[in-house]
C-alpha positions in Angstrom: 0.0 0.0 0.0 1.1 3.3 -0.7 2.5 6.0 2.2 0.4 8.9 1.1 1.0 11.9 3.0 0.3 15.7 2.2 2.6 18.3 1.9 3.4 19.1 5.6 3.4 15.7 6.8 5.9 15.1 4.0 7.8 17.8 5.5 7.9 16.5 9.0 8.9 13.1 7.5 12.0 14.8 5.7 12.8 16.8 8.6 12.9 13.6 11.0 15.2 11.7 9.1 17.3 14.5 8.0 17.3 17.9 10.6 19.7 19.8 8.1 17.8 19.2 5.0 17.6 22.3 2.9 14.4 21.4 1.1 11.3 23.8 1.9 7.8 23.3 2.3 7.5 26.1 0.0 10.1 24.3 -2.3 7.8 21.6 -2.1 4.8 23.1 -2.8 6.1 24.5 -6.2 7.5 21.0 -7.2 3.8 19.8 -6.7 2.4 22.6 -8.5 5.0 22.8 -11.4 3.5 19.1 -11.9 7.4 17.7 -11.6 6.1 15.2 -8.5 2.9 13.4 -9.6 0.3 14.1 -6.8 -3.7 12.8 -6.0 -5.7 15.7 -4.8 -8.2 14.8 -1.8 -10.4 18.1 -1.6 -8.3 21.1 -1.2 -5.2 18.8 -0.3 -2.3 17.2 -2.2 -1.6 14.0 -1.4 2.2 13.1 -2.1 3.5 9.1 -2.5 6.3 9.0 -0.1 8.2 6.5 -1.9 8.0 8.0 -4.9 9.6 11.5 -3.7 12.4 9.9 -1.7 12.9 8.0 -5.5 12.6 12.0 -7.0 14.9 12.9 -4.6 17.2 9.9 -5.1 17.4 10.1 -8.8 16.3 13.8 -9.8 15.9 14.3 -13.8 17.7 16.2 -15.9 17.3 19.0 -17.5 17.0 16.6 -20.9 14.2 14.5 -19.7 12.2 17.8 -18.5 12.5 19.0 -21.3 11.0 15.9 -23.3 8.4 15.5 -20.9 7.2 18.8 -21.1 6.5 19.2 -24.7 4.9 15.7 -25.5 2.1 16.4 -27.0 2.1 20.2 -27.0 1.8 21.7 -30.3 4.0 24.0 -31.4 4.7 27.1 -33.9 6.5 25.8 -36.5 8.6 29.1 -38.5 
């Protein structure tokens, strides 16, 4: 089963297994909302896989696979 917590219990997570940690909740919240850490909404809340962050965090993408991820499927001006 998956550890689903929102933003702020993420946070506290992080926090506990690493006091010196320099990620934000507002760093985190913009990583949610930039769509780079895929999310469930409950209501007005985000609901975050645990594993699957601490895998983001392990293994961060490049700026490459951004990139190609962004613009799949995106239609663009062709001069």
């Amino acid at each position: 089963m998956a550890r689903m917590r929102t933003i702020r219990q993420t946070m506290q997570y992080i926090k506990e297994k690493d006091s010196d940690t320099a990620i934000t909740e507002w760093g985190l919240r913009q990583l949610v909302k930039c769509g780079k850490l895929k999310t469930h909404r409950a209501g007005q809340k985000y609901l975050i896989n645990l594993d699957n962050f601490i895998e983001y965090l392990d293994n961060p993408p490049t700026e490459e696979q951004e990139e190609s991820e962004n613009n799949y499927g995106v239609l663009r001006r062709v001069l």
